[in-house]
C-alpha positions in Angstrom: 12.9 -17.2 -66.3 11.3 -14.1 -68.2 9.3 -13.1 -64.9 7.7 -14.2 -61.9 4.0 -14.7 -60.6 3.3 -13.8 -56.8 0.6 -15.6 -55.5 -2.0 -13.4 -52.2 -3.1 -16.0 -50.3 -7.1 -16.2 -52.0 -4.9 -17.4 -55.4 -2.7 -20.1 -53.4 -6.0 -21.4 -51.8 -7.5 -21.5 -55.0 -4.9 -23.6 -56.4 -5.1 -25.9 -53.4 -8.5 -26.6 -54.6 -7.9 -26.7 -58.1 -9.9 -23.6 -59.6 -10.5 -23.0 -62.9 -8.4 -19.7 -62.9 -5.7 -20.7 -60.9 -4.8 -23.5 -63.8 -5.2 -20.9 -65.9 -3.0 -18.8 -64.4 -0.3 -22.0 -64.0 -0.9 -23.1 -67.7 0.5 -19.2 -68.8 3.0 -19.3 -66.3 4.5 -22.6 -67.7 4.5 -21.8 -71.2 6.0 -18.1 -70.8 8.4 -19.9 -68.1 7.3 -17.6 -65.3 8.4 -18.6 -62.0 5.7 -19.0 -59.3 6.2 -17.6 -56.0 4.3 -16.7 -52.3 5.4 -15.6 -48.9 5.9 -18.0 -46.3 3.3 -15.7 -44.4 0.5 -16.6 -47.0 1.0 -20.5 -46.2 -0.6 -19.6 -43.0 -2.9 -16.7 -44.4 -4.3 -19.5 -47.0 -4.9 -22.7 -45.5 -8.4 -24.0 -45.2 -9.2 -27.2 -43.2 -11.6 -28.0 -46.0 -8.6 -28.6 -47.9 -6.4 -32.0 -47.0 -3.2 -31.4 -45.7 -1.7 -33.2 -49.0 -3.6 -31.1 -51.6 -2.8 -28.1 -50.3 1.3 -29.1 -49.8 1.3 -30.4 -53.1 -0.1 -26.7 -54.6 2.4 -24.9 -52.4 4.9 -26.9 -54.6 4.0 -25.7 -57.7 5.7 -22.3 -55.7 8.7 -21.3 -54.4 8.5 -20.2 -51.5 10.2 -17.1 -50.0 11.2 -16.8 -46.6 10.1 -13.8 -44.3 13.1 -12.5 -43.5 14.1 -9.2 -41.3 14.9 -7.3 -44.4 11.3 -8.3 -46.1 9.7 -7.4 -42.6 11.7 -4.0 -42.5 10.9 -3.3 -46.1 6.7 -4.0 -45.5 6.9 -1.8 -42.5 8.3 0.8 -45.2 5.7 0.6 -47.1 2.8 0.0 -44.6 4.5 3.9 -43.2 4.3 5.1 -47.2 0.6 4.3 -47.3 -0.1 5.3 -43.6 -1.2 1.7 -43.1 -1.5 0.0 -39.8 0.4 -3.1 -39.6 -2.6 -5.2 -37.7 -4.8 -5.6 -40.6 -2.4 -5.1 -44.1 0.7 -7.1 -42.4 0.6 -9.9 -44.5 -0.3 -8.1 -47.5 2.8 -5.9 -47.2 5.1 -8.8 -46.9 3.6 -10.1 -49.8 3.9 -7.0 -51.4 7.7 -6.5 -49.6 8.4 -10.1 -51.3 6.9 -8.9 -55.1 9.7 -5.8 -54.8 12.4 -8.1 -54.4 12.0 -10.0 -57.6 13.5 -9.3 -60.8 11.8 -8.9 -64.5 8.2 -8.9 -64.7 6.5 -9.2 -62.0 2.5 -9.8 -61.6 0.6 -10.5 -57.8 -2.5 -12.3 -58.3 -4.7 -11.3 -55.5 -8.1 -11.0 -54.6 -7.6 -7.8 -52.9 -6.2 -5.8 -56.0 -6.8 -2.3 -54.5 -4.8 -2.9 -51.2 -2.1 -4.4 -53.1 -2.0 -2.0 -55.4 -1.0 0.8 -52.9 1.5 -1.5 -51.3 3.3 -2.1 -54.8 5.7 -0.2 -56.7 3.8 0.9 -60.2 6.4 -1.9 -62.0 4.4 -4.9 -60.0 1.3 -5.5 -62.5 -1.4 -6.6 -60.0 -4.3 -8.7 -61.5 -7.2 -9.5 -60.0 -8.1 -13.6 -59.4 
């Protein structure tokens, strides 16, 4: 693997309903053999009842999914502090972004809330908008 894609949650509900951009997004990962990830927090952050319970499992295993651990919850309340953030409204978004520093290479989130993540993530996380 030559990076790694980190899905928010608005670009792992997208995929569970089959958006144009989000094949996009899969089609580059596959052919520059990127490895898809998201937060165990955004499976919960991302699910829409509109959705069937088997579309959207079968999109969450196009990822890998990383666990929240105590170390990914210790590091987002690091960086929630850095930004003066309050932990109520950009938790998840911090473990998300907590989860982005731990991979290695390349690393892009695809979000919908670029500016947010943006502040969260260390300047080698690219950030792109979906």
């Amino acid at each position: 693997m030559s990076g790694t894609l980190v899905l928010d949650s608005e670009a792992l509900s997208k995929l569970s309903r089959r958006h144009r951009d989000m094949t996009v997004w899969l089609d580059v990962a596959r052919r520059l053999d990127l490895l898809v990830v998201t937060s165990a927090a955004t499976l919960v952050e991302a699910r829409d009842p509109k959705v069937p319970q088997a579309t959207f499992d079968h999109a969450v295993s196009l990822t890998k999914v990383r666990p929240v651990t105590e170390e990914i919850a210790r590091a987002a309340s690091r960086l929630l502090a850095a930004e003066s953030l309050h932990g109520h409204k950009y938790a998840i978004d911090a473990m998300l972004a907590a989860t982005a520093h731990m991979e290695h290479g390349d690393v892009t989130v695809i979000t919908s809330d670029t500016d947010d993540l943006r502040r969260l993530c260390h300047p080698r996380i690219a950030v792109e908008s979906i």
